[in-house]
C-alpha positions in Angstrom: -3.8 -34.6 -7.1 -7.0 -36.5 -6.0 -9.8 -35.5 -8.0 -13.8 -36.1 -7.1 -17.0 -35.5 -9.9 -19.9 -32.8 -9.3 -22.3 -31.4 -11.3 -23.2 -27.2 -10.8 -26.2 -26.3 -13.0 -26.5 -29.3 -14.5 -22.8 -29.0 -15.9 -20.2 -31.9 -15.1 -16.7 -31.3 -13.7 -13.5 -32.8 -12.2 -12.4 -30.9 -9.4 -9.4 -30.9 -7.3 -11.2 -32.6 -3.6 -9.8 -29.5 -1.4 -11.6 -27.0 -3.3 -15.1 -25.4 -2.2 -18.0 -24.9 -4.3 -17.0 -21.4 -4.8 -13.2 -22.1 -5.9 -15.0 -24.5 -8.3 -17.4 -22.5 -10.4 -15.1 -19.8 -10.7 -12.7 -22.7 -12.6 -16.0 -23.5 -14.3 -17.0 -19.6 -15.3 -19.7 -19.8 -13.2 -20.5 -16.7 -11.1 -21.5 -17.1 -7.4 -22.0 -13.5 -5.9 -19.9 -12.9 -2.6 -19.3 -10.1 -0.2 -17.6 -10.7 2.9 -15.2 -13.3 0.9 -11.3 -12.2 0.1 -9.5 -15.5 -0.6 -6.8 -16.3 2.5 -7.8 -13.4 4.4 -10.8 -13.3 5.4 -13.4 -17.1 4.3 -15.8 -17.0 7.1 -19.4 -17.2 5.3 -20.8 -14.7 7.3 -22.5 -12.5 4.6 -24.8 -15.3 2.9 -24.6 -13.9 -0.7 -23.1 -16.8 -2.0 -25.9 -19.3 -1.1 -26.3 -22.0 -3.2 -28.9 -24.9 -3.4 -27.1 -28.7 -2.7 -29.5 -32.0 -3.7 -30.2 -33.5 -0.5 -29.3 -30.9 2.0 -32.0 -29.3 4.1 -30.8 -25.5 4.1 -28.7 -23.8 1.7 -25.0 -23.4 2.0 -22.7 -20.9 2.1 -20.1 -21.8 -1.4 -16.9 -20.0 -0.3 -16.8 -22.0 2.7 -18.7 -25.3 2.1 -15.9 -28.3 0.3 -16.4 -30.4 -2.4 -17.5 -34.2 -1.9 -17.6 -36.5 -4.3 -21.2 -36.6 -6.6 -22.2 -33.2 -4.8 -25.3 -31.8 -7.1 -25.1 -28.2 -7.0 -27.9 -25.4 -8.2 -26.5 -21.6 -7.9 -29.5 -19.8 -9.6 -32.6 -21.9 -8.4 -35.7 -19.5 -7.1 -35.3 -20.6 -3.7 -31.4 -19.2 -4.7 -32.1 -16.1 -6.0 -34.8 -15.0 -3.3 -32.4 -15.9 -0.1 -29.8 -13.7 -2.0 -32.1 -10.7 -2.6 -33.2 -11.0 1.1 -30.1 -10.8 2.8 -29.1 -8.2 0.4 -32.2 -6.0 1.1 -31.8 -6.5 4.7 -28.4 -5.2 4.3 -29.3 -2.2 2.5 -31.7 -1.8 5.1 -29.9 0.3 7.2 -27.5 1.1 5.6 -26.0 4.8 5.0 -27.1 5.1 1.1 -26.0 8.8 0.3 -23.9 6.7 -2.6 -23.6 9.9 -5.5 -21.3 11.8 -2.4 -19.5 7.8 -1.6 -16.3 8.2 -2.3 -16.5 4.7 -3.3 -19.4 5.2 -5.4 -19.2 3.2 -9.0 -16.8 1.5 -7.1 -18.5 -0.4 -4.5 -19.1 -4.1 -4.4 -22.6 -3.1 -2.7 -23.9 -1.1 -4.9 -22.9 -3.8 -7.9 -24.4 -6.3 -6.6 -27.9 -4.3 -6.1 -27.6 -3.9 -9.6 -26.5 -7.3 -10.4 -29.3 -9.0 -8.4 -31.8 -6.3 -9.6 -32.2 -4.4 -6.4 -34.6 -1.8 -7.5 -37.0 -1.0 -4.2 -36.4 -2.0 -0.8 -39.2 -4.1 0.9 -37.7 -3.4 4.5 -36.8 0.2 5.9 -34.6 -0.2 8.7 -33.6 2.0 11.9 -30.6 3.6 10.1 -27.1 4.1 12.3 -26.5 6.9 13.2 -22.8 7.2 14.5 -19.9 9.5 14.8 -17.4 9.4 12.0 -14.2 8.2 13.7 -11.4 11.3 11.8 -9.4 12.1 14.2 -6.0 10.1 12.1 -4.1 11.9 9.8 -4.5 8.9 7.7 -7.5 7.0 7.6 -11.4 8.3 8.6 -13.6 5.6 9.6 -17.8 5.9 8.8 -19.4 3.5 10.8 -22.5 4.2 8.9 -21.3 2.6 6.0 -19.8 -0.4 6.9 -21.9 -3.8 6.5 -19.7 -5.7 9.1 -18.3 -8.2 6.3 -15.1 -8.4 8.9 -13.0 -8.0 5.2 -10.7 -5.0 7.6 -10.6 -7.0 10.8 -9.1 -10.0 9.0 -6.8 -8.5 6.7 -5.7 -5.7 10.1 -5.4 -8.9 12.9 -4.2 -11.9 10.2 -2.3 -10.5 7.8 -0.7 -7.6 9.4 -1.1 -8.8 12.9 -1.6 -4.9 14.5 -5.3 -5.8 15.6 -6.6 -2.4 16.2 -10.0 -3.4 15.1 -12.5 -5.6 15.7 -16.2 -6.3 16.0 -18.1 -5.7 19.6 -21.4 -6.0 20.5 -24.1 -8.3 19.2 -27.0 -8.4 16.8 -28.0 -5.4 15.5 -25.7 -3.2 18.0 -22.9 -5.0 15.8 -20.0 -2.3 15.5 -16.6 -2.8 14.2 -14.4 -0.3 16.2 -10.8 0.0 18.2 -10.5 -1.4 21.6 -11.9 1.1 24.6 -14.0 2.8 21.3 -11.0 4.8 20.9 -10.4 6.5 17.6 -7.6 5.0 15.3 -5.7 7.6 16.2 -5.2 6.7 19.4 -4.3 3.1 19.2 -1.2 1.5 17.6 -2.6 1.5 14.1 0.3 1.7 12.1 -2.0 3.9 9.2 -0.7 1.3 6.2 -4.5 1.0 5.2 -5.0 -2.3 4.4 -8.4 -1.7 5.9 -9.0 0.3 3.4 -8.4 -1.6 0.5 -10.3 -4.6 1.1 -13.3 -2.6 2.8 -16.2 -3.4 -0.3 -17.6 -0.2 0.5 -16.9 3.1 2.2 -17.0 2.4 5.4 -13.0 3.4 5.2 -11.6 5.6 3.1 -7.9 8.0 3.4 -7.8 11.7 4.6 -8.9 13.6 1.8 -6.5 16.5 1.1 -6.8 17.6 -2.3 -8.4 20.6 -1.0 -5.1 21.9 0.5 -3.0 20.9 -2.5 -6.2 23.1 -4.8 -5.9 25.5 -2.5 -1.7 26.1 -2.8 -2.3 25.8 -6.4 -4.5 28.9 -6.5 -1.9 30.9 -4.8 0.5 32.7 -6.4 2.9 33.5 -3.7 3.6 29.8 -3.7 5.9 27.8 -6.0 3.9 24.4 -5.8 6.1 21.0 -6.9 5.1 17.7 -7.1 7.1 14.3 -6.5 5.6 10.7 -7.6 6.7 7.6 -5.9 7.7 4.5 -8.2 4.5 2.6 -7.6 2.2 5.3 -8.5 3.1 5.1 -11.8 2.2 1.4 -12.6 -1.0 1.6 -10.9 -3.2 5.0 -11.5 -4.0 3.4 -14.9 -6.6 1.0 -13.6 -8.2 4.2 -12.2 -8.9 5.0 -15.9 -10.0 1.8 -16.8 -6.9 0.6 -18.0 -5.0 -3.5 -17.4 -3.5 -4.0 -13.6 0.2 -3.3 -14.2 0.3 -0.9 -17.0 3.3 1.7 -17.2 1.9 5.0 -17.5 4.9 7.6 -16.1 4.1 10.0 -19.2 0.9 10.2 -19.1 1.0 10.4 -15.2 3.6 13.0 -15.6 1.5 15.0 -18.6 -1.8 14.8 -15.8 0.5 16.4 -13.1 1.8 19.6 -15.5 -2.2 19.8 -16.7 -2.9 20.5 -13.1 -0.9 23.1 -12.9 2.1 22.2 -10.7 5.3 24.4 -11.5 7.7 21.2 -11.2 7.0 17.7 -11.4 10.2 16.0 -10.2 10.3 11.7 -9.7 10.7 10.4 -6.2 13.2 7.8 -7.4 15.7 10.5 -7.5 15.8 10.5 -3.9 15.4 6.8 -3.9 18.9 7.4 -5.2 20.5 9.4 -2.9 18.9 7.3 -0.1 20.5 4.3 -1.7 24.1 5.9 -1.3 23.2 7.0 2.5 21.8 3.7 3.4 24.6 1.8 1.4 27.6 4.0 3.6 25.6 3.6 6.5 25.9 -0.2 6.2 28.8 -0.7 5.3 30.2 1.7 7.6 28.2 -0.7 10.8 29.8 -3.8 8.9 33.6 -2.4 9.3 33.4 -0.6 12.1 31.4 -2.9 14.5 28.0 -1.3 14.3 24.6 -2.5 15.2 23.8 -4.9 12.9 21.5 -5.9 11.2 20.6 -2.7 9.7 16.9 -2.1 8.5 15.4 -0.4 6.1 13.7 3.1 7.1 11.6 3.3 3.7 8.0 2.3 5.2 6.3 4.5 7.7 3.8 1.9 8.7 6.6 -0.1 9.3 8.5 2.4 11.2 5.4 2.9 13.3 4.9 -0.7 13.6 8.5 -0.7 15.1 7.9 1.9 17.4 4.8 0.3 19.4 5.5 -3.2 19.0 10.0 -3.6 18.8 11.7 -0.4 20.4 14.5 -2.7 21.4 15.1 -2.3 17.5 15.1 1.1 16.9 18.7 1.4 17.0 19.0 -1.1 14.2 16.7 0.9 12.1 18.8 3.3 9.2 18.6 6.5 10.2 17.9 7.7 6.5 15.0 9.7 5.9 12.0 8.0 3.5 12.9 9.1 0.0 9.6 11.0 -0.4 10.7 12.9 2.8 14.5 13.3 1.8 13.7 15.1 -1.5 11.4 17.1 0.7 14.5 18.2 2.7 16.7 18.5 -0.5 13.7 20.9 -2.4 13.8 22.8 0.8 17.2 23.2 1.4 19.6 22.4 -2.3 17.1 23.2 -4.6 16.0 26.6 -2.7 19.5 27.7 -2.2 20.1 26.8 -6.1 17.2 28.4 -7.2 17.2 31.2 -5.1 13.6 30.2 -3.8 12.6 31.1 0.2 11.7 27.6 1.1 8.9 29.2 3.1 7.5 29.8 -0.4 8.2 26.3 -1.5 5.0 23.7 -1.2 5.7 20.1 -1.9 3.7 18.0 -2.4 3.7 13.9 -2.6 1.8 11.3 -4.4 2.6 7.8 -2.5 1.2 4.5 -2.8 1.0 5.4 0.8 -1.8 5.9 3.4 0.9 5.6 6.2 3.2 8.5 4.7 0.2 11.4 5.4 1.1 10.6 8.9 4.9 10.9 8.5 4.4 13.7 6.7 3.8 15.5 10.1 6.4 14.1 12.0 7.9 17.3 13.8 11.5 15.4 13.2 11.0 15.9 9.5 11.5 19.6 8.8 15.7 19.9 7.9 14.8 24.2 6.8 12.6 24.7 9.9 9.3 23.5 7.9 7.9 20.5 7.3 9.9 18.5 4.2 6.8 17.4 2.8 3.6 19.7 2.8 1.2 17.3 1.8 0.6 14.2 0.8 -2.0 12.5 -1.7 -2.5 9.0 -2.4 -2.5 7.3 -6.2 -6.7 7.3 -5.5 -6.3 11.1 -4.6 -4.4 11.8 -7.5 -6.8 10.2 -9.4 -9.8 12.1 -8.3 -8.1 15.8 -8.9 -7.4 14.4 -12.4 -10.8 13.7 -12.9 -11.9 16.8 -11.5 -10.2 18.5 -13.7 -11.6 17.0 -16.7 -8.3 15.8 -18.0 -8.9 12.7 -20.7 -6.0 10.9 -18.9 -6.0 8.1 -21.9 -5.8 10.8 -24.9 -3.0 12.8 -23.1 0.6 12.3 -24.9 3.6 11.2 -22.8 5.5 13.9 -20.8 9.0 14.2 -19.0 10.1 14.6 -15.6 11.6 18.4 -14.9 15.3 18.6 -14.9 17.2 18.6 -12.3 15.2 16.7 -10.0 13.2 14.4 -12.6 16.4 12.3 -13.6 16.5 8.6 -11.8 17.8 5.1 -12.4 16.3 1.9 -12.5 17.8 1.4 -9.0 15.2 4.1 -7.7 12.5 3.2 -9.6 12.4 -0.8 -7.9 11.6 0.9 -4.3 8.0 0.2 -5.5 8.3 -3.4 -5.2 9.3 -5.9 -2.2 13.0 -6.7 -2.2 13.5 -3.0 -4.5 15.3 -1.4 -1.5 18.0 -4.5 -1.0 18.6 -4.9 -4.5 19.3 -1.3 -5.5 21.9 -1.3 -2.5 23.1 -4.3 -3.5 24.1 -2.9 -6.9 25.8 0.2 -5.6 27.5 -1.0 -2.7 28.8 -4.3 -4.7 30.6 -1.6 -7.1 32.0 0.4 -3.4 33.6 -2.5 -1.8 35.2 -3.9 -5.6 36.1 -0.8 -7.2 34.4 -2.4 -10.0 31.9 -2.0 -12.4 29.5 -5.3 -12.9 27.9 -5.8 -15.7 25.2 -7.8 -13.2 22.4 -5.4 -11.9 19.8 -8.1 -11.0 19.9 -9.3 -7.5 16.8 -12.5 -8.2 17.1 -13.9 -4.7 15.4 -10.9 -3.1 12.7 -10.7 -5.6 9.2 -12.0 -5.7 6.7 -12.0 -3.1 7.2 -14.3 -0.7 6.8 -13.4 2.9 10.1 -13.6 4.0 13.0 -14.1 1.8 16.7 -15.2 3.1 19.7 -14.7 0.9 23.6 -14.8 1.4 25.2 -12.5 -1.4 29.1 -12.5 -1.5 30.1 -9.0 -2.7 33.9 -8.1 -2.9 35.2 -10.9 -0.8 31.9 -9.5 1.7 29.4 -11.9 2.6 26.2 -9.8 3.4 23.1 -12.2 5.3 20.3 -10.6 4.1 16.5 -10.8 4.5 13.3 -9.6 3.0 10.4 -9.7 4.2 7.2 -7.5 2.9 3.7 -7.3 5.3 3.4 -7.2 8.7 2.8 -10.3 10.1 6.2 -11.4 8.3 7.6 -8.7 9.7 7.0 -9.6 13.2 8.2 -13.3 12.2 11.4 -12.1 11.0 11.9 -9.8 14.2 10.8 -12.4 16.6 13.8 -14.8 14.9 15.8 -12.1 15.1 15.1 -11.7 18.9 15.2 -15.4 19.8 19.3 -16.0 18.4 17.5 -18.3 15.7 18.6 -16.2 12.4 21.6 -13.4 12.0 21.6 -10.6 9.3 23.4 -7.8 8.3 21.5 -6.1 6.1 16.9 -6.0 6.5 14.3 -4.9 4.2 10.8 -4.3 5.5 8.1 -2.9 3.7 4.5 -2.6 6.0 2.6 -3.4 2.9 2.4 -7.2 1.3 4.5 -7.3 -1.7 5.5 -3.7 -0.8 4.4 -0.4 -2.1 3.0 -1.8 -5.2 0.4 -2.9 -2.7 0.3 0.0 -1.0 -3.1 1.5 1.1 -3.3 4.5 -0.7 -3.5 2.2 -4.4 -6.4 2.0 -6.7 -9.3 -0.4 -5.0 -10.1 -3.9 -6.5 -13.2 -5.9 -5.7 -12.9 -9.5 -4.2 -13.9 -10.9 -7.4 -10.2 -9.4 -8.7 -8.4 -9.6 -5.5 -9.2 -12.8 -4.9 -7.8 -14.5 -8.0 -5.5 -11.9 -9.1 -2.3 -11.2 -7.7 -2.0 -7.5 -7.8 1.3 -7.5 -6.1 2.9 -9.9 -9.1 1.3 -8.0 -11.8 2.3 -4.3 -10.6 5.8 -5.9 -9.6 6.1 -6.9 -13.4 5.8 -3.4 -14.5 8.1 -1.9 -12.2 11.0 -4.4 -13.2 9.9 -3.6 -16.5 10.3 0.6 -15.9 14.1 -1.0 -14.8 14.9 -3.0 -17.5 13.8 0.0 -19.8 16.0 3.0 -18.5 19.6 3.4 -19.5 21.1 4.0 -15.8 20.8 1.7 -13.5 22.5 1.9 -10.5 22.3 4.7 -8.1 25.6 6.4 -7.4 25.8 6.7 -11.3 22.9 9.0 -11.3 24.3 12.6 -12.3 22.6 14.5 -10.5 23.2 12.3 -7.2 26.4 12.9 -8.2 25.9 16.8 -8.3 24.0 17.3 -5.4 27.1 15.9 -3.2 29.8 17.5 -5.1 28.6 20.5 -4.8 26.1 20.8 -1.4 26.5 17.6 0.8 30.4 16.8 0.0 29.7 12.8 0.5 27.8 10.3 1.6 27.5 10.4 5.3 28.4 14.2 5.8 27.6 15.8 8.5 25.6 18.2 6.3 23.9 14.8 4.6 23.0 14.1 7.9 21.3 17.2 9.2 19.6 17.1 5.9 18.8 13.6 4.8 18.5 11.7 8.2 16.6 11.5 11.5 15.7 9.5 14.4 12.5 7.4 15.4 10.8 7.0 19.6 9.1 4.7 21.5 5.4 4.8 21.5 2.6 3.7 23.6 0.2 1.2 22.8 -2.4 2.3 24.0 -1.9 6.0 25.4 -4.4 7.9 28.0 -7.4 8.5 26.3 -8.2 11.6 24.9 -11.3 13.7 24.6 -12.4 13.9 21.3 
């Protein structure tokens, strides 16, 4: 590696030649503020906070953007420095939408730190504030114009990385505006809801639909018998909402939080990852024998599903037609469960906390509703969950670890790897390797469809069966694949998509990071540690030797691939516009 010599604040180093400034003093420990920076997504030095003071140079540079050079004499904290910063930062505040005590980013916004940080204690310049409409017409994500400081952090990460593009900036100067095309709101454009936008936005310019006012609400009322699922990522991420490390496992104390709030059941999502995994292994295997579309792809991801539904119909076919597993034990608390606890499923309210920004609009699918209602009443996000906690006063830290409720709380390792990219393949893997052998393997862990790459290939023999096999985990990937796919250049049997990058560990709906962790932490890798970990840890590990799997078709569904397992545990996916008539809203 070629290395060149520069000096920042009077300290000597050896860098690596294609670093920039930035990159540099961060390997130095030296802090450069930054705002509109996220590392790979979105470098374009258009926010000026990370000025810095070069020997020799007429103007100051921007560091996140500006390369090394051999000899390069660099000051970050000079007074010519620290005024430009203050500036541009007071100019920003200048009209911006301060109410930050109601924020729902407040002590968790990157503005509002670095005011503090740079000592931001009166404001030389009042600006004409905005004044625009909130954009909440999605069942997923509400959009405040008023807050947003057009750092172009959501346009990158919504047009690069996830290649949808249902945002961007228009106008010019101080009429700036990031909005959808036609100023349509994101509910009428093909915005697949897997808020990415929302977790890079530094402030609160994007936020989820807040619904823990319904979920308060069914809690007060006694004529309801209120449950509770939790998806596997939840668990190995609502920590750092506490203050605690990125990737620790906190499924008791999660669980203890949820029985605090006053929920009658709290039951564990994987459980349905279960019984998905023994209707999405039949279903493939039964395409692979019997000649049926193939490859077959995961149904898991609403933002995904969505994503398929504007951009490849032509692959809707190939899509399982196996419900989420959020929204199959919806179905199976609606329909089993009721009929086993003698329960009017009218009376039943479930509710679901998802990694998940995308899953509050499949929640209201009309296809999703196997007793006549809705599967899924409502859904909260790990953030959401977060705040009722707080609300609530509960010292999430001190609480002791509690248990899932029998008989929906009991899951394998299998279901509890759904959370990361790859999870879905390699639980399948497991239980349909035993299916076609008749045997029992010792094996469980599938590597070559783990990590976080953006596309992974693999060829696993099982049985005498070779399965093709493909991962891929974001959006842009999973056009990639598709477009292969489409063009005759790659064959598969058996695809995983997840919308989110590195999957629902990385979900929309996940605690918030600033750039300054985002960008040189991997929170994918470190949340995908813990799940693997939650696997290693549990006894069971394979789906179809979960007992109460085994139950519920013995003595409601009869088998895999019923015709009762099919009115209750699958559905079917349409076509949608792009860009449909516009409405008036």
């Amino acid at each position: 590696m070629s290395m060149v010599n520069i000096t920042i604040d009077g300290k000597k180093l050896q860098v690596e030649k294609d670093m920039t400034i930035l990159e540099a003093a961060r390997q130095a420990n030296i802090k450069i503020p930054t705002l509109c920076f996220l590392k790979d997504i979105n470098e374009i030095g258009a926010c000026r906070m990370c000025v810095v003071e070069i020997k020799g140079a007429r103007a100051l540079q921007a560091a996140c953007v500006y390369p090394v050079a051999e000899g390069l004499e660099i000051y970050t904290q000079s007074p010519n420095v620290r005024e430009a910063r203050k500036v541009t930062l007071e100019l920003i505040l200048s009209n911006h939408d301060k109410k930050c005590l109601t924020c729902v980013r407040n002590r968790n916004c990157e503005l509002q730190t670095l005011s503090e940080e740079l000592n931001i204690n009166e404001l030389r310049f009042e600006g004409q504030s905005t004044d625009m409409p909130l954009d909440n017409f999605s069942p997923s994500i509400v959009r405040d114009p008023n807050k947003c400081i057009l750092c172009r952090r959501c346009v990158s990460v919504c047009r690069n990385v996830q290649t949808v593009s249902v945002i961007s900036a228009a106008e010019r100067g101080f009429k700036s505006v990031i909005s959808c095309a036609f100023d349509k709101s994101l509910a009428d454009v093909p915005c697949t809801m897997c808020g990415q936008c929302i977790s890079v936005c530094p402030v609160g310019a994007l936020k989820e639909r807040d619904d823990t006012g319904r979920v308060w609400e069914a809690l007060a009322n006694p004529e309801l018998h209120v449950v509770v699922q939790t998806a596997p990522a939840v668990r190995v991420a609502i920590g750092e909402e506490f203050g605690l490390p990125i990737g620790s496992r906190v499924t008791g104390k999660m669980v203890s939080a949820l029985s605090r709030l006053g929920f009658a059941k709290v039951f564990d999502t994987d459980t349905a990852a279960d019984l998905t995994i023994m209707e999405e292994g039949t279903e493939l295997l039964n395409r692979i024998r019997n000649g049926g579309k193939l490859p077959v792809i995961t149904s898991c991801s609403p933002g995904w599903i969505k994503f398929c539904e504007h951009n490849y119909p032509e692959f809707l076919d190939n899509l399982s037609s196996c419900k989420s597993p959020h929204e199959m034990f919806g179905a199976v608390l609606k329909t089993y469960y009721a009929e086993k606890t003698g329960i009017d499923p009218a009376k039943i309210f479930v509710v679901s906390i998802m990694p998940c920004t995308a899953k509050k609009f499949e929640a209201q699918r009309p296809e999703l509703s196997a007793a006549g209602f809705a599967d899924v009443d409502v859904v909260l996000t790990t953030r959401e969950l977060a705040k009722m906690i707080k609300e609530a006063g509960i010292d999430f830290n001190s609480l002791e670890d509690g248990q899932f409720d029998d008989p929906m709380g009991e899951a394998t390792g299998a279901g509890v790897i759904f959370g990361a990219t790859g999870g879905v393949m390699e639980a399948a893997l497991r239980t349909v390797a035993e299916i076609v052998s008749g045997k029992s393997f010792d094996l469980v862990e599938y590597a070559a469809v783990r990590g976080i790459e953006g596309i992974k290939e693999a060829t696993i023999e099982i049985g005498g069966m070779k399965v093709r096999a493909a991962v891929a985990n974001g959006l842009g990937n999973a056009r990639k694949l598709l477009d292969s796919i489409k063009a005759g250049e790659a064959q598969y049997d058996f695809v995983e998509i997840m919308a989110c990058p590195g999957g629902c560990v990385n979900g929309g709906g996940q605690p918030i990071q600033p750039s300054s962790v985002r960008s040189w932490t991997d929170l994918r890798a470190e949340r995908a540690k813990a799940i693997y970990r939650e696997d290693e840890s549990l006894t069971i590990r394979k789906s179809h030797e979960n007992p109460i799997v085994q139950e519920m078709y013995e003595k409601y569904f009869g088998e895999p691939g019923s015709h009762k397992a099919h009115k209750v545990l699958h559905t079917h996916y349409v076509p949608r516009e792009n860009y449909p008539e516009i409405t008036n809203k």
